[in-house]
C-alpha positions as CSV (number, residue, x, y, z in Angstrom):
1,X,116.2,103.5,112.8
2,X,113.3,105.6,113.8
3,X,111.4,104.1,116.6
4,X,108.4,101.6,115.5
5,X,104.9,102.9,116.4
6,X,101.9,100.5,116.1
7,X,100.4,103.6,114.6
8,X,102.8,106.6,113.8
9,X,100.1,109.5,113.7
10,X,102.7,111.8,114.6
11,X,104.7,111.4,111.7
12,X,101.4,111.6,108.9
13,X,100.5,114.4,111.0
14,X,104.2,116.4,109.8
15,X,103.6,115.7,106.4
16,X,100.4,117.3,106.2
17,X,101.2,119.6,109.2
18,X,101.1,122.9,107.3
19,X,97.1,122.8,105.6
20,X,95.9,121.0,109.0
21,X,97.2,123.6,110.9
22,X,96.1,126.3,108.4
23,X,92.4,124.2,108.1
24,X,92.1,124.1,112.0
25,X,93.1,127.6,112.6
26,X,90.3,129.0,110.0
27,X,87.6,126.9,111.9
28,X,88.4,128.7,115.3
29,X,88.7,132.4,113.7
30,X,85.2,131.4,111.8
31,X,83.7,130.5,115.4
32,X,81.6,128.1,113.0
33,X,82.3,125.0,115.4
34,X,79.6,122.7,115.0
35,X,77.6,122.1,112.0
36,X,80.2,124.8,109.9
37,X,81.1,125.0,106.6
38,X,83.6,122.4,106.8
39,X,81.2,119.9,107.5
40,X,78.7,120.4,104.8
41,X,81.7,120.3,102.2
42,X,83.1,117.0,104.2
43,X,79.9,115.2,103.9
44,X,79.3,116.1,99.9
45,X,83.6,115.5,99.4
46,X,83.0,111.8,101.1
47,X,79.4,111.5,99.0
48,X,81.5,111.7,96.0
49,X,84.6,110.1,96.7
50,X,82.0,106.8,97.9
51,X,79.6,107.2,94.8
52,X,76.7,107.1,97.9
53,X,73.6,109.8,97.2
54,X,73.8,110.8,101.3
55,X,76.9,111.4,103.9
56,X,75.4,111.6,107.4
57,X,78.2,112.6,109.8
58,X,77.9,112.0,113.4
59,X,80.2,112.1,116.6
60,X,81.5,108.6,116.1
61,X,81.4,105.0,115.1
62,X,79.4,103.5,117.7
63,X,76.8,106.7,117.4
64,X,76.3,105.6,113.7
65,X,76.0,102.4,114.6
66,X,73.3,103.0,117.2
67,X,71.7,105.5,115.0
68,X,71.6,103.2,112.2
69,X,69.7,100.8,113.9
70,X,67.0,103.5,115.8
71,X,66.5,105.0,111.8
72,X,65.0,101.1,110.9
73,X,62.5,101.1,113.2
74,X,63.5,97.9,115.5
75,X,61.5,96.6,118.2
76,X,62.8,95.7,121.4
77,X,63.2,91.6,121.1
78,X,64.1,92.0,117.0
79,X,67.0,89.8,116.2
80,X,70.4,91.2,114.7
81,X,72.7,89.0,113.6
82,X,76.1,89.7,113.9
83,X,80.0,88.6,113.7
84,X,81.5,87.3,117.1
85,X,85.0,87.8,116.3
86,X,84.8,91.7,116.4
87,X,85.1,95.0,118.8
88,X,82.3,94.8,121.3
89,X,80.7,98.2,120.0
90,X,79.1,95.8,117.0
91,X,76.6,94.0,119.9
92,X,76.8,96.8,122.0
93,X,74.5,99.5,120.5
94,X,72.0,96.4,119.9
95,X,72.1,95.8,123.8
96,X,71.6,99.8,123.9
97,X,68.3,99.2,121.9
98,X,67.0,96.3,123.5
99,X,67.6,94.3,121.1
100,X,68.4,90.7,120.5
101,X,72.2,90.0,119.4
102,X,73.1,86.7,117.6
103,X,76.5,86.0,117.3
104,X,77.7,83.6,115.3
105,X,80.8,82.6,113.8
106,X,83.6,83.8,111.4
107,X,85.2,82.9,108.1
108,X,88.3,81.0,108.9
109,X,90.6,82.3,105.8
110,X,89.0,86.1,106.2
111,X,87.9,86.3,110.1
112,X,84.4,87.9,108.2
113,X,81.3,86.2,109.1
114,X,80.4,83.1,108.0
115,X,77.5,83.0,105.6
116,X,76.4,79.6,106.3
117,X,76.6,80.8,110.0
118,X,74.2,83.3,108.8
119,X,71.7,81.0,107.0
120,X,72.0,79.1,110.4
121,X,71.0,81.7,112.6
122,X,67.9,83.5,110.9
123,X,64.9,83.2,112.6
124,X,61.4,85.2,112.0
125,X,62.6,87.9,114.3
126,X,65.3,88.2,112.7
127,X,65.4,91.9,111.2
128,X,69.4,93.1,110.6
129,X,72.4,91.9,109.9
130,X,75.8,93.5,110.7
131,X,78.4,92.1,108.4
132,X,81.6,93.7,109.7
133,X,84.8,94.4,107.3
134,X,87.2,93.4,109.2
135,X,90.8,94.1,109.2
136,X,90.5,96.0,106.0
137,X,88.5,93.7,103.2
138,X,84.8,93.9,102.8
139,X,83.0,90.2,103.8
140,X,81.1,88.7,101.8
141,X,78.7,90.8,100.3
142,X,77.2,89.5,97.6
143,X,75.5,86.3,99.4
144,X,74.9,88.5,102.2
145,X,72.9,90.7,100.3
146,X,71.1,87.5,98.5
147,X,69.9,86.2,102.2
148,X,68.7,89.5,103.1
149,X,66.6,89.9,100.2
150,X,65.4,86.6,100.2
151,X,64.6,87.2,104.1
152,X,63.2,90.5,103.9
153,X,66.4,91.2,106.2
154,X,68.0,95.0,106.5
155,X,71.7,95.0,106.1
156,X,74.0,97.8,107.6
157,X,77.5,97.5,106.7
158,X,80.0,97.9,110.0
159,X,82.8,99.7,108.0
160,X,84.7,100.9,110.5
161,X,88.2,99.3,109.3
162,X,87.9,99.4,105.2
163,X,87.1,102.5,104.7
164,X,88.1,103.4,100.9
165,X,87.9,99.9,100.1
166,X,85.7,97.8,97.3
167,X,83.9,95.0,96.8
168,X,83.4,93.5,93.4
169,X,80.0,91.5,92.5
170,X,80.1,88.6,89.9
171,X,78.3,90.8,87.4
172,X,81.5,93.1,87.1
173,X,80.0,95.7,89.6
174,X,82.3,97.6,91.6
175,X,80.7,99.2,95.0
176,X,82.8,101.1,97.6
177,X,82.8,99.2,101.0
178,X,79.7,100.9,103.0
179,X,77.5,101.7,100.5
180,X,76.0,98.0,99.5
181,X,73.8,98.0,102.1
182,X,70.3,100.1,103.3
183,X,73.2,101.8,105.4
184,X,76.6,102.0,105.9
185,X,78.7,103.1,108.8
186,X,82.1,104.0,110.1
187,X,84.8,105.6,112.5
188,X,87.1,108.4,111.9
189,X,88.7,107.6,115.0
190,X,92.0,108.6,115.1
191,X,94.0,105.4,114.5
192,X,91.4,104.5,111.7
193,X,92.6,104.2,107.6
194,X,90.6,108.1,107.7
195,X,91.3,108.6,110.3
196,X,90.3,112.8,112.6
197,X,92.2,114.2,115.7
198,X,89.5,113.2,118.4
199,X,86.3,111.5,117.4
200,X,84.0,111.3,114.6
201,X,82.0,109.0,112.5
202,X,79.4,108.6,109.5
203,X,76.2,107.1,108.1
204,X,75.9,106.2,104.2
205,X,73.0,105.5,102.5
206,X,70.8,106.0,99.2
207,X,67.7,106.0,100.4
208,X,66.4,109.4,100.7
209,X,63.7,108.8,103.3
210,X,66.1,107.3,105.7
211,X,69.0,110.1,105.4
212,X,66.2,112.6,106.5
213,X,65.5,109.8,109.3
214,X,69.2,109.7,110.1
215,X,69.9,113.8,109.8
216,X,66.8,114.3,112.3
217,X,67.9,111.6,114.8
218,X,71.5,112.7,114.5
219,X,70.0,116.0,116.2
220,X,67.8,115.2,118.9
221,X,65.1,113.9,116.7
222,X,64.5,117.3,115.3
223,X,63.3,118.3,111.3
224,X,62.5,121.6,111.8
225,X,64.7,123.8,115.0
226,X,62.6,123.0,117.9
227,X,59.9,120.5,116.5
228,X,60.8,117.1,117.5
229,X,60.0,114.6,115.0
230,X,61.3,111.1,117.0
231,X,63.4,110.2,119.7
232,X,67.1,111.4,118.8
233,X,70.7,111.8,120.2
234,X,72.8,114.4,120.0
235,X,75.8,113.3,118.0
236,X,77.9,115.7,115.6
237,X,81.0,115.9,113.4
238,X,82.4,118.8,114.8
239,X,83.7,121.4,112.5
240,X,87.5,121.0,113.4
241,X,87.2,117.0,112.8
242,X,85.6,117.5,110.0
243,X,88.4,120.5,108.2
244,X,91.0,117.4,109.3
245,X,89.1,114.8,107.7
246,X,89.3,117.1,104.5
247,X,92.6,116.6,103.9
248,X,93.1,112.9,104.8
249,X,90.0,112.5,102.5
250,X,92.0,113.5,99.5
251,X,95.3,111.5,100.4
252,X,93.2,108.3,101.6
253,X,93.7,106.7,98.5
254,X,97.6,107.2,98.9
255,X,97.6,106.4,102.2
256,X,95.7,102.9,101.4
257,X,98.6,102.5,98.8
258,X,101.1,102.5,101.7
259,X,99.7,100.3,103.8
260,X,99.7,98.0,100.8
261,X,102.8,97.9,99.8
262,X,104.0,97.5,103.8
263,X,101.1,94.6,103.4
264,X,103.0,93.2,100.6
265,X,106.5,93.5,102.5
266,X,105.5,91.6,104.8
267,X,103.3,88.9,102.9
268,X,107.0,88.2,100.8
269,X,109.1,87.9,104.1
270,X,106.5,85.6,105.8
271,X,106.0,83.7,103.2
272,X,109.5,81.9,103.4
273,X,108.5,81.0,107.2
274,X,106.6,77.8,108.1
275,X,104.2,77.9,110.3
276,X,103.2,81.7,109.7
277,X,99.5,82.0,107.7
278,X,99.5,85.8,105.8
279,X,96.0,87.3,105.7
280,X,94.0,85.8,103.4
281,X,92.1,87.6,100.5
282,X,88.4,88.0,99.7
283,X,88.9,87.9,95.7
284,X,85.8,90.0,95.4
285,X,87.7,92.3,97.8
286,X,90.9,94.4,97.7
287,X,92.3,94.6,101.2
288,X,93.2,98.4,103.1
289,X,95.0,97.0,105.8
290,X,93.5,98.8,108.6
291,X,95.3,96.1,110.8
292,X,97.8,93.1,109.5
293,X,97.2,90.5,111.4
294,X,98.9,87.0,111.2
295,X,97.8,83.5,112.2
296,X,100.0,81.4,114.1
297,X,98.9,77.9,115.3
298,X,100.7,76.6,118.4
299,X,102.6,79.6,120.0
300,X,101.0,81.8,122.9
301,X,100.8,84.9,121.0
302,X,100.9,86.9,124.7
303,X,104.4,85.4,125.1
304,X,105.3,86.6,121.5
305,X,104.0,89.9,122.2
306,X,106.0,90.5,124.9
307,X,109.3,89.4,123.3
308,X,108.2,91.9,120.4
309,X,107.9,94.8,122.9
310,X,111.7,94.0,124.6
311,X,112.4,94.2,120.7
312,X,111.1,97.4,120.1
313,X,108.2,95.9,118.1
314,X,104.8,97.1,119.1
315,X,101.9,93.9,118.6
316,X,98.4,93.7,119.4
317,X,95.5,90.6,119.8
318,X,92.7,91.6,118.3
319,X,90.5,89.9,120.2
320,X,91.7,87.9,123.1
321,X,88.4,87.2,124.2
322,X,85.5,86.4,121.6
323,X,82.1,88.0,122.4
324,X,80.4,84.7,122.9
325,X,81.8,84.5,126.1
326,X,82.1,87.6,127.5
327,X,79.6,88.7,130.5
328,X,78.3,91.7,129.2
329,X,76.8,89.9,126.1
330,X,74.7,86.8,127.9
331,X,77.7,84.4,127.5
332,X,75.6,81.5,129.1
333,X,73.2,81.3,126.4
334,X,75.4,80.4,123.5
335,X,77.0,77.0,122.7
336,X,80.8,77.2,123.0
337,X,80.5,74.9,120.1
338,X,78.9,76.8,117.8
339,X,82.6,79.1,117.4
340,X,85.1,76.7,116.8
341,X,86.9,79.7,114.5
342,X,86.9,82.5,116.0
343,X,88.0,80.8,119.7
344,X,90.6,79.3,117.7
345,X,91.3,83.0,116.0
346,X,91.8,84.4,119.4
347,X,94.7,81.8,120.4
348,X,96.4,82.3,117.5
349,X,96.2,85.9,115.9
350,X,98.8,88.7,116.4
351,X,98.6,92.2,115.0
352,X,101.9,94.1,113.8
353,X,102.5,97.5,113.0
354,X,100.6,99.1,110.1
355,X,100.5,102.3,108.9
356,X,101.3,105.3,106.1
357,X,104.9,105.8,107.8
358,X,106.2,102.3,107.6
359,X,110.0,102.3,105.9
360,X,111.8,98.9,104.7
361,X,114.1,99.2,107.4
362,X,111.1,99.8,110.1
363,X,109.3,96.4,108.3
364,X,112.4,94.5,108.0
365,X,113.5,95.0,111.5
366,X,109.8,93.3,112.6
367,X,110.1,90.7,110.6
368,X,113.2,89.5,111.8
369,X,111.9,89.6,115.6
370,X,109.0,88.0,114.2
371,X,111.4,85.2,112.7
372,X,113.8,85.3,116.0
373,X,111.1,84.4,118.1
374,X,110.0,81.1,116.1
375,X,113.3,80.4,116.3
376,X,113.7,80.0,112.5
């Protein structure tokens, strides 16, 4: 048996190893590095593949994310509400900003946010929420969207890990994850569903004033070469990311197929075994598996994770350590009580392998040290 990556990049990378090599090799005899051809036909490619009227590319997740928030206009002191049960780079562009970050709790089926942990937490500074799709399935966007409005809230979508993936509304609409709200973001990093060979990232939106916003601050604020418009960064899709992302961009729906049917391995096995809770699904959203993560109540998932290792079976925690009580984001002023999930979540989650390169022997093997362990 092949050895068991957590994410086998190495192996998607032979598959497609002849047009990468070919793509990345035309980028560097162009010279066109930043800003090249490859870019320009990235962004429109993604544009129509997401149904969204503008594709910002930028250098990488937590740039869109930041840049996101500069292109709405928030004050220092503005409220963003947010998920606890997330990576820190969520609350950490709104520290960037000088902005207020409200965590609050998580779904306890989905790990999304909780909407009534929304409703909870608004305020008359609040301005933003950041729903973040977590694991692979959009949260819930509908009622999100529906306290927004009624709020006169701004809502930018953290898409980082369902990329590729849909949300359905109750009036039969069908809306690609990142483009339901004023602006959507992500990561191509390179362990992501689309995923480049260094960094990279994106901003979606359909509103036309704020893609010219987001283009400007993308490049130090400017409209025109050399007038400076606003305050900007410097954050771009490079042209050899983006000649990568090409070609992953046309096998990304084949790719989410395989992680699904690994998903679906693994729901069947885990379903004969007590005590072990499969993810759970939105049913207004199909599920990309960027991660597939169970829930075990009960067992110190650091102890299981090492026995997986001495087995040969890579496992992460995602997250140990919820943002409510970390240093960095004012842990003292939030109530411990106020996240009974997710500090539940983060004693009893484990991550196992997922990716495009998964084989039935490769899953069956993990599930067995998976079963071995619980002793069943």
């Amino acid at each position: 048996m092949k050895q068991i990556q957590m994410v086998d990049l190495k192996t998607q990378y032979e598959e497609i190893k002849e047009e990468v090599d070919r793509a990345v090799l035309e980028v560097i005899g162009s010279s066109a590095f930043v800003n090249g051809p490859d870019v320009k036909a990235f962004q429109e490619e993604m544009e129509k593949y997401l149904g969204v009227k503008h594709v910002i590319p930028c250098g990488n997740g937590t740039d869109a994310l930041q840049i996101a928030l500069m292109a709405l206009d928030l004050k220092p002191g503005d409220e963003v509400i947010t998920s606890d049960f997330t990576f820190a780079a969520t609350v950490e562009v709104v520290g960037l900003l000088g902005l207020k970050h409200v965590l609050v709790d998580v779904d306890p089926d989905t790990f999304n946010i909780s909407v009534e942990a929304i409703k909870a937490a608004i305020t008359p500074k609040t301005k933003a929420i950041i729903p973040v799709h977590l694991f692979g399935q959009a949260a819930n966007m509908e009622e999100i969207l529906a306290i927004a409005h009624e709020h006169h809230i701004h809502v930018v979508e953290d898409n980082a890990q369902a990329i590729g993936g849909s949300y359905t509304f109750s009036n039969g609409k069908t809306e690609k994850n990142g483009t339901m709200g004023i602006i959507g973001t992500t990561s191509f990093f390179p362990s992501k569903n689309l995923g480049c060979y260094g960094d990279g990232g994106a901003l979606f939106t359909n509103d036309d004033a704020l893609a010219t916003k987001i283009r400007s601050i993308v490049n130090h604020g400017m409209g025109e070469r050399y007038y400076y418009d606003r305050i900007g960064v410097n954050s771009r899709l490079d042209s050899v990311q983006a000649a990568v992302l090409r070609i992953k961009l046309r096998k990304l729906d084949e790719y989410i197929a395989k992680r699904q049917a690994a998903a679906q391995y693994y729901n069947e096995f885990f379903s004969q075994i007590e005590g072990v809770i499969t993810p759970a699904m939105n049913p207004n959203s199909d599920h990309v598996f960027h991660q597939y993560t169970l829930k075990i109540d009960g067992v110190n998932q650091f102890v299981m994770q090492n026995f997986l290792r001495e087995k040969g079976v890579p496992a992460m925690i995602y997250y140990p350590v919820p943002l409510h009580s970390q240093e960095a984001y004012d842990a003292e002023r939030y109530n411990d009580d106020d996240f009974t999930v997710t500090n539940k979540l983060c004693k009893s989650v484990i991550s196992l392998p997922m990716h495009t390169e998964l084989d039935n022997e490769q899953l069956n093997y993990i599930c067995t040290a998976v079963k071995e362990y619980l002793g069943q």
